[in-house]
C-alpha positions in Angstrom: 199.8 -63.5 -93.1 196.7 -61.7 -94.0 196.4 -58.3 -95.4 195.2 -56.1 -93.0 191.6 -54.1 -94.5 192.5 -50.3 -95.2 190.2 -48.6 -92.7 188.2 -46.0 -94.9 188.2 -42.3 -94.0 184.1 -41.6 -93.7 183.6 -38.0 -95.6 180.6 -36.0 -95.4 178.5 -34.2 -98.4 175.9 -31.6 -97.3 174.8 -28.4 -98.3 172.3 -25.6 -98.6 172.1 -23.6 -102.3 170.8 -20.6 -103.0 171.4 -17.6 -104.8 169.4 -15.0 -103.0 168.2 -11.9 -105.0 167.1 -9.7 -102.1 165.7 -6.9 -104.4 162.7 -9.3 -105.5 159.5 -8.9 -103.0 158.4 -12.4 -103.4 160.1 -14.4 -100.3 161.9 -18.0 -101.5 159.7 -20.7 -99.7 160.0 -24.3 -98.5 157.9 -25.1 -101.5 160.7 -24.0 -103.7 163.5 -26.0 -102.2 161.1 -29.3 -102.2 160.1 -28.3 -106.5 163.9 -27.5 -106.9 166.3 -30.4 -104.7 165.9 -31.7 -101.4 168.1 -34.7 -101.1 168.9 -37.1 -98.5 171.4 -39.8 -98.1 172.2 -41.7 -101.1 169.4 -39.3 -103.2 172.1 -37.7 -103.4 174.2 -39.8 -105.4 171.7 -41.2 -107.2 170.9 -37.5 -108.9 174.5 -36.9 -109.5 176.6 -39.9 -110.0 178.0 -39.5 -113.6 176.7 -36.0 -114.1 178.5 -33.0 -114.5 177.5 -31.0 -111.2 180.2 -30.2 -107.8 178.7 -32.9 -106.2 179.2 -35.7 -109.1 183.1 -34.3 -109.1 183.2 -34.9 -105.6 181.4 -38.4 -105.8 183.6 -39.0 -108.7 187.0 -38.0 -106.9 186.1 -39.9 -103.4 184.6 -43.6 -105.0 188.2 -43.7 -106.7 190.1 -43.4 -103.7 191.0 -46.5 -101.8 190.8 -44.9 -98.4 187.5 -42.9 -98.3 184.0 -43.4 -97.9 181.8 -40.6 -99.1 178.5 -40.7 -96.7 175.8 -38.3 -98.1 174.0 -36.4 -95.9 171.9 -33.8 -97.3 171.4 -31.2 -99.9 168.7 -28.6 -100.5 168.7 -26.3 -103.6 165.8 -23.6 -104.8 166.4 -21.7 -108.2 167.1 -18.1 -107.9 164.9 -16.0 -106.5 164.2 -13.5 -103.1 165.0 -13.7 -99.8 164.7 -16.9 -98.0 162.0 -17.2 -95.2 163.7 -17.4 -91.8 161.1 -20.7 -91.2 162.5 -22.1 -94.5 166.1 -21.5 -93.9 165.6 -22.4 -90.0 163.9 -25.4 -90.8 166.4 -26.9 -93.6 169.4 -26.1 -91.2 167.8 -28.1 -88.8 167.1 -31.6 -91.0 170.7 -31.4 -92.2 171.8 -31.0 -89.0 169.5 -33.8 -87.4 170.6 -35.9 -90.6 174.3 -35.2 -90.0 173.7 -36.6 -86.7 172.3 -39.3 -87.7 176.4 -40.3 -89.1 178.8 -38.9 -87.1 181.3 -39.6 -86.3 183.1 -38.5 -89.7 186.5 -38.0 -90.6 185.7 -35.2 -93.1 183.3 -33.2 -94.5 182.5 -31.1 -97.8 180.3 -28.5 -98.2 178.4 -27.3 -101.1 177.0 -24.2 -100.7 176.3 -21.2 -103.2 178.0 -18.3 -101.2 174.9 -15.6 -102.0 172.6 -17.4 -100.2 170.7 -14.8 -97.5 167.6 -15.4 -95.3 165.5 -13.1 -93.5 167.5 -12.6 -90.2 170.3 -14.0 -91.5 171.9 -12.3 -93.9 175.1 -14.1 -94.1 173.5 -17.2 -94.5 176.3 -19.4 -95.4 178.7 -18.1 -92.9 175.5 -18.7 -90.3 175.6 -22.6 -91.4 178.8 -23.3 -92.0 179.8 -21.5 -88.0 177.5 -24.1 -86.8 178.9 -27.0 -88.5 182.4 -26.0 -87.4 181.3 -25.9 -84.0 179.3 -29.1 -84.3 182.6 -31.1 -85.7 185.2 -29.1 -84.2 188.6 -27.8 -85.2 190.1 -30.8 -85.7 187.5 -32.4 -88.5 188.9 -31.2 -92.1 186.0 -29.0 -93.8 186.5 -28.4 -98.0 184.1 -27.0 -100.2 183.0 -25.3 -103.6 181.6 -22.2 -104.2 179.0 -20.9 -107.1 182.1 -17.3 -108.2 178.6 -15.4 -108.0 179.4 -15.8 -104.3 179.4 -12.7 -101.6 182.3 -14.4 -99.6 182.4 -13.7 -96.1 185.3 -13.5 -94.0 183.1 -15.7 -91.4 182.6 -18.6 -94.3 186.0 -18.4 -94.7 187.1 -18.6 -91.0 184.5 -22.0 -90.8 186.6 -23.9 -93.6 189.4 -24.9 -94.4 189.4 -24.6 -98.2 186.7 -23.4 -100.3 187.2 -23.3 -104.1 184.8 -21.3 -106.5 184.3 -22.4 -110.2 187.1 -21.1 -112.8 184.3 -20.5 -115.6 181.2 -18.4 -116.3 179.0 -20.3 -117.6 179.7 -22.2 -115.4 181.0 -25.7 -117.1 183.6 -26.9 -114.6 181.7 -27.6 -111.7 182.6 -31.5 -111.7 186.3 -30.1 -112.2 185.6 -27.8 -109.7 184.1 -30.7 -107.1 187.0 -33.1 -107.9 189.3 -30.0 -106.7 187.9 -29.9 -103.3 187.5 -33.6 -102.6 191.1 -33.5 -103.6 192.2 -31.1 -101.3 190.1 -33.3 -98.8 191.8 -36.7 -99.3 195.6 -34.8 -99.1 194.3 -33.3 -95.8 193.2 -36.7 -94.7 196.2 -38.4 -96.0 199.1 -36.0 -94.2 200.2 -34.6 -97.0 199.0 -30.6 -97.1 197.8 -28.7 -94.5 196.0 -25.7 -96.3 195.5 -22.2 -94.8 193.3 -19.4 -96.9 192.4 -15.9 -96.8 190.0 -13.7 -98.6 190.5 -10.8 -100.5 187.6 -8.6 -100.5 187.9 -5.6 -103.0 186.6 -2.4 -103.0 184.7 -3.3 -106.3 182.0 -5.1 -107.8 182.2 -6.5 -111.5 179.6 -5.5 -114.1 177.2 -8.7 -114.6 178.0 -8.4 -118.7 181.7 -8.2 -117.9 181.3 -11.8 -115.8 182.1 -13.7 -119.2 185.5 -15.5 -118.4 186.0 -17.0 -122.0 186.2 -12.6 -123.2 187.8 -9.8 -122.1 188.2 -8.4 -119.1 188.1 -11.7 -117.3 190.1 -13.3 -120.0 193.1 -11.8 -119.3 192.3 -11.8 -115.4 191.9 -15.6 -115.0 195.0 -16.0 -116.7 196.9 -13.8 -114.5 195.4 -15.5 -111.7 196.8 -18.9 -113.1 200.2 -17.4 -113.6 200.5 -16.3 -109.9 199.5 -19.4 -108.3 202.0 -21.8 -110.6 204.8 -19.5 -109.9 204.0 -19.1 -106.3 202.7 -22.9 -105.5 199.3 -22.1 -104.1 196.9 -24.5 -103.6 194.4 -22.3 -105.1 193.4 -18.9 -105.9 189.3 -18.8 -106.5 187.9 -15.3 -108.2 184.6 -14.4 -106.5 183.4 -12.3 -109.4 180.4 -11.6 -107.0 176.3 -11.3 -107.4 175.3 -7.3 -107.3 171.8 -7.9 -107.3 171.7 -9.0 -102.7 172.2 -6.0 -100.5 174.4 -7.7 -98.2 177.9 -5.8 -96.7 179.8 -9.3 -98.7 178.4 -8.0 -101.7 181.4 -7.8 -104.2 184.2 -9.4 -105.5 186.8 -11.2 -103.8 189.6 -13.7 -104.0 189.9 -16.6 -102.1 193.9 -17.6 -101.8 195.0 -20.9 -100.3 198.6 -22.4 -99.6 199.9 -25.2 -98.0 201.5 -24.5 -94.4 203.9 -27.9 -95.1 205.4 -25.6 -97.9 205.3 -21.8 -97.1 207.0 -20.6 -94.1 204.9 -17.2 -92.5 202.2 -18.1 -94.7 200.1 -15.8 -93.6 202.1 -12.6 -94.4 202.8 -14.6 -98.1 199.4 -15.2 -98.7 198.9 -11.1 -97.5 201.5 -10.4 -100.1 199.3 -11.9 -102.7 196.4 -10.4 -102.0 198.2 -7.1 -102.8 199.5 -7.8 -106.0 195.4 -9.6 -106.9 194.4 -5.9 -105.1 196.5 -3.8 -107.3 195.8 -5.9 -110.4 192.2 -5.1 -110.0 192.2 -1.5 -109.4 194.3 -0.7 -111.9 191.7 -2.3 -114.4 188.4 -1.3 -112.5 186.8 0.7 -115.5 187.4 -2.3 -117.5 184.9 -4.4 -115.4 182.5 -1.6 -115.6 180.3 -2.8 -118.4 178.7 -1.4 -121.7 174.9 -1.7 -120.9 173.3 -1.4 -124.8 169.4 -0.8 -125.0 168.2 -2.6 -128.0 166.8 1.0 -129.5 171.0 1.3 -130.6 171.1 -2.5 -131.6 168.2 -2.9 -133.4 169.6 -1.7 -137.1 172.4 -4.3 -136.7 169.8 -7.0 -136.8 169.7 -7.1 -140.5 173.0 -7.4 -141.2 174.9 -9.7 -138.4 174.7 -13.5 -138.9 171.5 -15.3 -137.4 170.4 -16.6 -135.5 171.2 -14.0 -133.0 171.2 -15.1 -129.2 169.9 -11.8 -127.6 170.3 -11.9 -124.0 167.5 -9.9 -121.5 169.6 -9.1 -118.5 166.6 -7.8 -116.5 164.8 -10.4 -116.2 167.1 -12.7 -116.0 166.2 -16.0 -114.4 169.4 -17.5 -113.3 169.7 -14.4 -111.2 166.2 -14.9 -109.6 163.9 -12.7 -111.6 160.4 -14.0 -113.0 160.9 -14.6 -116.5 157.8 -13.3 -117.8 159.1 -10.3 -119.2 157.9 -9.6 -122.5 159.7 -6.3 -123.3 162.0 -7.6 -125.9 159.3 -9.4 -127.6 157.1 -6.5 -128.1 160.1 -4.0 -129.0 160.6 -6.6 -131.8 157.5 -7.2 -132.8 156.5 -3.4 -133.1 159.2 -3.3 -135.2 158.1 -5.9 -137.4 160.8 -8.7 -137.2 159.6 -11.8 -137.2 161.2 -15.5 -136.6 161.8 -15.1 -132.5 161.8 -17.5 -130.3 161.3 -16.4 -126.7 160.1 -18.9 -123.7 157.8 -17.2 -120.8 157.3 -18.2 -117.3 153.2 -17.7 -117.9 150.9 -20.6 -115.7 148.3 -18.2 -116.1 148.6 -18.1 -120.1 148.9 -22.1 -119.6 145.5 -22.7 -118.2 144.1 -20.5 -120.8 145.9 -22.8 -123.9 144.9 -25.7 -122.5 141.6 -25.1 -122.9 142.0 -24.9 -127.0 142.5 -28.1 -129.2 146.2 -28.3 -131.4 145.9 -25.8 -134.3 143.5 -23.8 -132.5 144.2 -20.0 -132.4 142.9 -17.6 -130.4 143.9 -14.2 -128.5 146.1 -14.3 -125.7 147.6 -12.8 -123.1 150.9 -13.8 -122.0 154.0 -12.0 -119.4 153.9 -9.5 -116.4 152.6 -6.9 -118.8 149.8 -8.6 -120.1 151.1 -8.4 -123.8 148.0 -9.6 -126.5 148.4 -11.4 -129.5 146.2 -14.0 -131.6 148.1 -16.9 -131.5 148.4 -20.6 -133.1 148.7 -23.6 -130.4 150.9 -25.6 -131.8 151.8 -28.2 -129.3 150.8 -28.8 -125.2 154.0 -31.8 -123.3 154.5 -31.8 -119.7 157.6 -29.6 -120.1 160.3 -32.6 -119.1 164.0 -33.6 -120.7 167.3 -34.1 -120.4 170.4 -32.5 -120.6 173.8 -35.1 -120.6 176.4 -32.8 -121.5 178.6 -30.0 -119.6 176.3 -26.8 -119.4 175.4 -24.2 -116.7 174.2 -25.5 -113.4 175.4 -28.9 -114.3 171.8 -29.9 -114.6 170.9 -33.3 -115.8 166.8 -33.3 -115.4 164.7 -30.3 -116.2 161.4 -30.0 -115.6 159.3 -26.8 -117.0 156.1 -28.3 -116.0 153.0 -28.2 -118.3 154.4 -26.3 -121.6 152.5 -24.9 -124.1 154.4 -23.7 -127.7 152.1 -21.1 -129.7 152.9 -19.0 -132.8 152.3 -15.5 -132.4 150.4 -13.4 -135.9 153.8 -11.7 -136.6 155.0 -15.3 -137.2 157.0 -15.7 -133.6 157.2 -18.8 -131.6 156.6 -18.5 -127.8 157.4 -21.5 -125.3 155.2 -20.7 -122.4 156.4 -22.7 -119.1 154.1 -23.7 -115.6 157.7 -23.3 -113.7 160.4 -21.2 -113.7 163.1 -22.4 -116.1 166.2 -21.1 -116.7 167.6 -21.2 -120.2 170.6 -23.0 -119.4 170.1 -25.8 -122.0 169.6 -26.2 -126.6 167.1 -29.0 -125.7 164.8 -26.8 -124.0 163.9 -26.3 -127.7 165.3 -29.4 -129.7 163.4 -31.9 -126.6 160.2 -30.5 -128.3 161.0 -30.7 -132.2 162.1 -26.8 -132.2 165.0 -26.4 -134.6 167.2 -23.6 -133.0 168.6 -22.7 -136.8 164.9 -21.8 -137.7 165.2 -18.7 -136.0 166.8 -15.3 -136.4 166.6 -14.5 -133.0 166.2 -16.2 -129.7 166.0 -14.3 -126.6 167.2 -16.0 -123.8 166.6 -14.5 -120.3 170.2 -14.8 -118.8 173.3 -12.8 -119.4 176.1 -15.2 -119.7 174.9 -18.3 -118.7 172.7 -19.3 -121.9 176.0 -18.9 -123.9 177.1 -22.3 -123.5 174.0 -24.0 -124.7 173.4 -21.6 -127.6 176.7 -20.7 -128.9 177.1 -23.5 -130.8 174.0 -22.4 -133.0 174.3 -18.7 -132.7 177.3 -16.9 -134.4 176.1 -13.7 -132.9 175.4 -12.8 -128.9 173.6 -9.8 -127.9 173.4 -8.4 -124.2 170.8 -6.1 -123.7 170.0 -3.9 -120.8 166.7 -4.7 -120.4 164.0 -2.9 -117.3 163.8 -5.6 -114.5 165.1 -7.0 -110.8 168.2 -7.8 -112.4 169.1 -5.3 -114.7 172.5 -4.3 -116.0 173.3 -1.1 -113.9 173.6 -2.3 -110.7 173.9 1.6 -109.3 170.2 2.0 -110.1 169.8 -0.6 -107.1 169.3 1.0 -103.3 172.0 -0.7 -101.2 171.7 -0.1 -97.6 174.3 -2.3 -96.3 176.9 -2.5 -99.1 180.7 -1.3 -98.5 181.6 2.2 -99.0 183.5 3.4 -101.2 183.0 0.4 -103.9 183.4 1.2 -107.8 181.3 1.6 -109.4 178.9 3.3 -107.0 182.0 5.6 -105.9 184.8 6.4 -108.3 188.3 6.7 -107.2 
């Protein structure tokens, strides 16, 4: 008799990915998305298949089960930056949900959105998309997902899923882990076997950006107890939302996401309440230990000469990962005033691009270079179109970078600047080692993140350095204006 063909379960992949800094004036464009990722169908796979993003965990998790079918739909991602024009957001909703169309019906779907996304009218913009595409499959069509932990969680993304689960490290180097999770959680869905209910913990509290290191102290020790109280209680999951303070958005925060299985908890809704309290307590208990330090480099600049080099010093204001510019060239003047020499320091300068490439290798000439307009004679000492590769686990989970025209000059006080056409941010060693820059050559390298560049330059800098630096993301969030934040929230309001 002849074996009857398992009939595959058809699972969707879509999503919209932004990270929305709502204090920067300059509005996130159609433009961006298109010069950032805008994928359709099997684009999709063919950018992530074998990579170390959600989406290749996912691919990953789904191709190696016999009874699903992963159909691609769409995904759209921008770097960083301000609020997303209504036109923009309207018009991306629309293709994904004209491309989703296009292959219902579907069994399943995932969903990969950041979770700090926010577009003019629409300030909860993932809980605006992912309403829609619960309404548009129903109640009865499974929806999983993954979440960027810089997310402002909303109780209205929460109510639109079924199980969202945020990445476990900052920088972020389990997002394939991450993306297996929730295609996992799909296929046991699919297959009978768990039927998962969540709830969201939103706390009265908002971590310090420098404090967001999970691999240190505080969030060390909070991960850990995390871990602990979902094996001893059986959860599915619990997610921390460490949250992104720089989007004036009532979400803004952090959270918990806590998810158990209905097939195993009895009154899983009061259990899951129960802990919430003990993630609430937890928290509070420890809130001035999330607070943050926030050193100017005037109090770390004596150290310099006697830590071991190179030192990765870290420019939290204008940090680029978090949407600002990254043409700030306060550190490197600072430095340079003081008369230290071997930096590197890359610049998001088109501007200063046109001007190099109108001088010959070896060349040197003045220039100015950054928001401020800072001059120095400088050597050219190479022009590429800006383009590599990055094949191993780092932040982002970004495989193909491209800076655009790049121009590398050496500064008079003996400092190398990497001067980039597009915003870049420093989430990878072969932004420098791609162009023949040796990392080790260097005393310091300033990196415009605040933990995110630790997991491409720790391996080649024994000493880190967070500095609070002027900028759209700086270190304090309290010098921000919220307008529609929670009240009371530490550490605006102490209690």
């Amino acid at each position: 008799m002849a074996i009857k063909p398992v009939l595959k379960k058809r699972i969707a992949l879509l999503g919209i990915y932004h990270e929305t800094n709502t204090f920067i004036e300059t509005s996130t464009t159609l433009d961006d998305f298109n010069n950032g990722y805008w994928l359709v169908g099997n684009a999709i796979r063919t950018e992530y298949e074998g990579a170390n993003h959600e989406i290749s965990g996912v691919i990953d998790l789904i191709d190696s089960s016999f009874d699903m079918e992963l159909v691609p739909v769409l995904y759209a991602s921008a770097i960083p930056g301000g609020l997303i024009q209504k036109e923009t957001y309207e018009f991306i909703l629309n293709q994904m949900m004209l491309t989703l169309d296009g292959v219902l019906p579907v069994d399943g779907c995932i969903v990969v959105p950041h979770g700090a996304g926010v577009a003019e009218s629409y300030a909860d913009m993932d809980g605006h998309w992912l309403t829609l595409l619960r309404n548009k499959l129903g109640t009865k069509i499974p929806v999983t997902g993954t979440l960027d932990p810089h997310a402002n969680v909303s109780h209205a993304m929460v109510a639109a899923t079924d199980a969202l689960v945020a990445y476990s490290t900052n920088p972020h180097i389990d997002q394939f882990e991450t993306g297996r999770r929730a295609a996992t959680i799909m296929a046991e869905i699919l297959r009978g076997n768990i039927s998962p209910v969540q709830q969201l913990i939103q706390l009265p509290l908002a971590i310090s950006i420098e404090q967001q290191y999970t691999s240190q102290e505080p969030c060390k020790s909070l991960y850990a107890y995390v871990k602990d109280l979902k094996d001893q209680y059986k959860l599915l999951s619990i997610s921390v939302l460490l949250g992104f303070p720089y989007a004036d958005v009532a979400e803004m925060g952090s959270a918990f996401i806590i998810i158990g299985d209905k097939k195993t908890t009895s009154e899983s809704g009061e259990f899951l309440a129960e802990m919430g309290s003990k993630l609430h307590a937890y928290m509070l208990a420890r809130k001035e230990d999330f607070n943050g330090r926030k050193n100017e480099i005037e109090t770390l600049v004596d150290s310099l000469s006697t830590i071991p080099k190179p030192v990765l010093m870290l420019d939290m204001g204008d940090n680029v990962g978090a949407g600002s510019a990254g043409n700030s060239t306060y550190l490197l003047e600072f430095l340079e005033g003081q008369n230290i020499s071997k930096i590197f320091i890359c610049i998001h300068d088109p501007l200063a691009i046109e001007q190099a490439c109108k001088h010959q290798q070896g060349d040197s000439f003045e220039l100015k270079m950054g928001e401020k307009g800072y001059k120095s004679m400088v050597l050219l000492k190479q022009i590429s179109n800006g383009i590599f590769t990055e094949d191993t686990p780092k932040h982002g989970g970004f495989v193909n970078y491209d800076m655009g025209i790049t121009a590398i000059v050496a500064t008079a006080k003996g400092n190398t600047i990497m001067l980039t056409t597009k915003r870049t941010p420093p989430y990878s060693l072969r932004q420098m080692t791609a162009f023949g820059i040796e990392p080790e050559s260097f005393d310091i390298i300033i990196a415009k993140g605040v933990n995110a560049p630790i997991a491409a330059y720790a391996p080649v800098c024994p000493t880190i350095m967070q500095v609070n630096t002027p900028g759209v993301t700086q270190a304090d969030m309290t010098l921000f204006k919220y307008k529609n934040r929670r009240k009371p929230m530490f550490p605006f309001e102490w209690f």
